[in-house]
C-alpha positions as CSV (number, residue, x, y, z in Angstrom):
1,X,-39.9,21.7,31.1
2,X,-38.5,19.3,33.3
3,X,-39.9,16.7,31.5
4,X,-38.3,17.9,28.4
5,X,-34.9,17.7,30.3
6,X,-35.2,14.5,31.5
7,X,-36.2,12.7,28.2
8,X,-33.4,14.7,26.3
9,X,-31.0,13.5,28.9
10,X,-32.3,9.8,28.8
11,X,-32.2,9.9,24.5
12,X,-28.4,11.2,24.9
13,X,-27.9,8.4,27.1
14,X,-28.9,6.0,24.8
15,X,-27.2,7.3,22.0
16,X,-23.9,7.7,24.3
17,X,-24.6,3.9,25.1
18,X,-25.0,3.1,21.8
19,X,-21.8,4.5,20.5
20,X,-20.0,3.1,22.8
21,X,-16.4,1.4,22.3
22,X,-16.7,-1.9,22.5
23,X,-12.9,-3.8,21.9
24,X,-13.9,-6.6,23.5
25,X,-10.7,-7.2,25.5
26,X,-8.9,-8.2,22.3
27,X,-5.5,-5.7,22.5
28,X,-3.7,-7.7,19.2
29,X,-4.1,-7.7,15.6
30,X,-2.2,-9.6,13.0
31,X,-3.7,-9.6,9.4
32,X,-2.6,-10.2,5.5
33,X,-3.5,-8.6,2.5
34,X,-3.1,-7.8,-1.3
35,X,-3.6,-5.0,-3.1
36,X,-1.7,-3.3,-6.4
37,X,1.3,-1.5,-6.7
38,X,1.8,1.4,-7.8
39,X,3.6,2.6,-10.7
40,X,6.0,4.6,-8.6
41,X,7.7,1.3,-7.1
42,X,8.6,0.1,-11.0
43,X,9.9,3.4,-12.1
44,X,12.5,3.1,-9.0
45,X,14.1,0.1,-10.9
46,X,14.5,1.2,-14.4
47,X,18.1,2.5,-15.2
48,X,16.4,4.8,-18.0
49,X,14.2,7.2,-19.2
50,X,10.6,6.9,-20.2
51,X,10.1,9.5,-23.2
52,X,6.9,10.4,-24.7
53,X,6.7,11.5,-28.8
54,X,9.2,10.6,-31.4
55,X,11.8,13.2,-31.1
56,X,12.6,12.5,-27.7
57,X,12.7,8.6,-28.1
58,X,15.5,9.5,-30.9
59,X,17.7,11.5,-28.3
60,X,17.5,9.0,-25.2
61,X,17.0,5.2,-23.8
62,X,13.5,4.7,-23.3
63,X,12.2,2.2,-20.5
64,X,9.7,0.0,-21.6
65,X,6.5,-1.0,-19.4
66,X,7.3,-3.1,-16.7
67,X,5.4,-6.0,-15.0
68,X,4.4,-6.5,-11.3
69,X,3.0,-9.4,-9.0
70,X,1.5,-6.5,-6.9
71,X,2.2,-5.8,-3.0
72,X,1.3,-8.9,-0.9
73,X,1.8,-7.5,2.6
74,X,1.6,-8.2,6.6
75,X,0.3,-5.7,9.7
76,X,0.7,-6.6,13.2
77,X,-0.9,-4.4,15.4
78,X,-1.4,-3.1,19.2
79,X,-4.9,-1.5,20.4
80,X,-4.0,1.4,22.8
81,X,-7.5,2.2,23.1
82,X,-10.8,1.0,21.6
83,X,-10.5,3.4,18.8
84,X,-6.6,3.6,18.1
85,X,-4.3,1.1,17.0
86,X,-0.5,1.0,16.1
87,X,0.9,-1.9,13.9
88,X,4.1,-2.1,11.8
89,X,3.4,-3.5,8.0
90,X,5.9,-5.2,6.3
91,X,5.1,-5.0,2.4
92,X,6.7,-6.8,-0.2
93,X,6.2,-6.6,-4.3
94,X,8.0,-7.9,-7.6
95,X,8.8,-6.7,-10.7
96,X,10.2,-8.3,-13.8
97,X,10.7,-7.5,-17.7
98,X,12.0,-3.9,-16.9
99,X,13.8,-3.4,-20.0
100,X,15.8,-0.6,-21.0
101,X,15.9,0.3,-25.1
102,X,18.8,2.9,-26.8
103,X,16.9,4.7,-30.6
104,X,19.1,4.9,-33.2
105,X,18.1,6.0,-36.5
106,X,19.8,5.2,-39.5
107,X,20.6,7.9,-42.3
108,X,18.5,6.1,-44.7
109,X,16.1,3.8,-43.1
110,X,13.4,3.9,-39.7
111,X,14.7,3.9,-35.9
112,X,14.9,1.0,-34.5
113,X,16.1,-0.2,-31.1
114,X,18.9,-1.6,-29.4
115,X,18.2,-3.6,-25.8
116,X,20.7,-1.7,-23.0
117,X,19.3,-3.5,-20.4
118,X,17.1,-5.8,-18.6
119,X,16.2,-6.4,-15.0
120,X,14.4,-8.1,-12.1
121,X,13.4,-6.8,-8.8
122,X,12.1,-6.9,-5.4
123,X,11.3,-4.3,-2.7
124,X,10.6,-4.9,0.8
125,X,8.9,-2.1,2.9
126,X,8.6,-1.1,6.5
127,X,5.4,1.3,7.4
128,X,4.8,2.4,11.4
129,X,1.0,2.8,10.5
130,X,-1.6,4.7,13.0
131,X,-5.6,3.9,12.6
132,X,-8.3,5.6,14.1
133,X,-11.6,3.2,14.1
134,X,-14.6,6.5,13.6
135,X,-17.3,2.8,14.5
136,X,-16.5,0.1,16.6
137,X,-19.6,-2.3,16.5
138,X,-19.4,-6.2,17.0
139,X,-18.6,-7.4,13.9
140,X,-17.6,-4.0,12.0
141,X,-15.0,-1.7,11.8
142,X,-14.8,1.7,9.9
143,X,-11.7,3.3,10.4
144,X,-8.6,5.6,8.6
145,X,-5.5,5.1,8.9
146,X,-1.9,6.4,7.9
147,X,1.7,4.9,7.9
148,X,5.5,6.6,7.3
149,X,8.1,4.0,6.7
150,X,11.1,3.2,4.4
151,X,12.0,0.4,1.9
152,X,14.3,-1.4,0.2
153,X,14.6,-1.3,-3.5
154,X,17.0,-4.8,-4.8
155,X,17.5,-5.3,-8.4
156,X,19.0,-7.7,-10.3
157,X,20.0,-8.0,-14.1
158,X,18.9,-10.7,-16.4
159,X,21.9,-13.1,-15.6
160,X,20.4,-13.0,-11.8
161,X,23.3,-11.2,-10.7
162,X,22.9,-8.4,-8.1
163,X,23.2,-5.0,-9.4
164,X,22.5,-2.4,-6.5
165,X,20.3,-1.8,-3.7
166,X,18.3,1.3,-3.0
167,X,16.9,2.8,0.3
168,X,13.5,5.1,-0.1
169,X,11.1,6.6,1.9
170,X,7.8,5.2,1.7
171,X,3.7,6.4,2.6
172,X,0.9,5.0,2.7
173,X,-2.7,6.7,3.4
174,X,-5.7,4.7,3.6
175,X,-8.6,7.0,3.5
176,X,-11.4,4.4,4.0
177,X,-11.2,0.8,5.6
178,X,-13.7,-1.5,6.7
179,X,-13.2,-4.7,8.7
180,X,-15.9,-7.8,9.3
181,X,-15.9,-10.0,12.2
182,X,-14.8,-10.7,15.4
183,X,-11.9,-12.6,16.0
184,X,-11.4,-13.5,12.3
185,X,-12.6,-11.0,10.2
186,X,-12.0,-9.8,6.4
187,X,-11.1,-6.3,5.4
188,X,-11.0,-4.2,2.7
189,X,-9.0,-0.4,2.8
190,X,-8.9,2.2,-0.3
191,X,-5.2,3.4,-0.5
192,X,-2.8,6.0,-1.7
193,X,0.5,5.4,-1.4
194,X,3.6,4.1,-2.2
195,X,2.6,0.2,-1.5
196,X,-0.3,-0.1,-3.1
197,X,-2.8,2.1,-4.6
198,X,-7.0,1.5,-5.2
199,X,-7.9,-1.0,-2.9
200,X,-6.3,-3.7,-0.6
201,X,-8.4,-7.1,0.4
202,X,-7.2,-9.4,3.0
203,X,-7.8,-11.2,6.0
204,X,-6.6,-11.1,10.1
205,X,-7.2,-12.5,13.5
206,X,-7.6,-10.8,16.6
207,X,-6.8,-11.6,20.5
């Protein structure tokens, strides 16, 4: 029995040693990434509606679909322990061709439609984000993470002339992330969000 005892305490040992956090003194993170926005950021520049079926395209403007470099964004980040890390991102995406249209429909011929408006626009984000790392490993990361922020919405007409700015609140989950490497090291996060949305690649250095 004692036996037993002994070689179950020694195999928990070794797994205990084997999961162990290993940071290697490296307290900073700074890394850059890409991923796509979401359709949430373009609807927060149109001026209109976006209708669906004939009868309601008659009644009201209807916003046609707009285009988007996607968000290219920045995290710097402090490790409080081995497994949790607190980092500020700073996101930024454009959009362009966000085109308003007004139906009118003639007594005797087809609708047609009239161009209201068109506009430009950037937004800027700022997302406090907290990750958990589930494996730390030399060379590989697994980890969650989540982030609460705000964001600035600035959109400008056709002629390049300002029209307003807008202040929203902005989220970003990342369910599953993965990191590769030491000091540099590539990543790749799945995310739900206001940011981006799918997947984000990019790239970061640690110290």
């Amino acid at each position: 029995m004692e036996r037993i005892l002994l070689s179950a305490a020694l195999v928990l040992a070794c797994l205990c040693s084997s999961g162990q956090d290993r940071s290697d003194g490296q307290r900073f993170e700074i890394n850059f990434g890409y991923g796509l926005a979401p359709v949430s950021q373009a609807n927060r520049f149109n001026t209109g509606w976006t209708n669906y079926g004939s009868l309601a395209s008659i009644y009201r403007p209807y916003t046609s679909e707009v285009k988007m470099t996607g968000a290219f964004s920045a995290e710097f980040g402090y490790r409080r322990s081995p497994r949790w890390l607190t980092s500020m991102m700073i996101s930024y995406n454009h959009v362009f061709n966000s085109s308003t249209f007004q139906s009118y429909t003639s007594e005797n011929g087809p609708s047609y439609y009239s161009s209201m408006s068109k506009v430009n626009g950037n937004s800027l984000a700022f997302i406090p984000r907290l990750r958990y790392d589930y494996i730390v490993r030399p060379g590989f990361r697994l980890y969650s993470s989540i982030g609460i922020g705000f964001g600035f919405y600035f959109r400008y007409t056709v002629d390049d002339e300002f029209n307003y700015e807008l202040v929203q609140p902005e989220a970003q989950l990342v369910p599953v992330g993965l990191s590769f490497g030491r000091k540099w090291f590539g990543l790749f996060e799945t995310g739900i969000g206001t940011q981006y949305i799918g997947g984000r690649l990019g790239f970061g250095y640690r110290f």
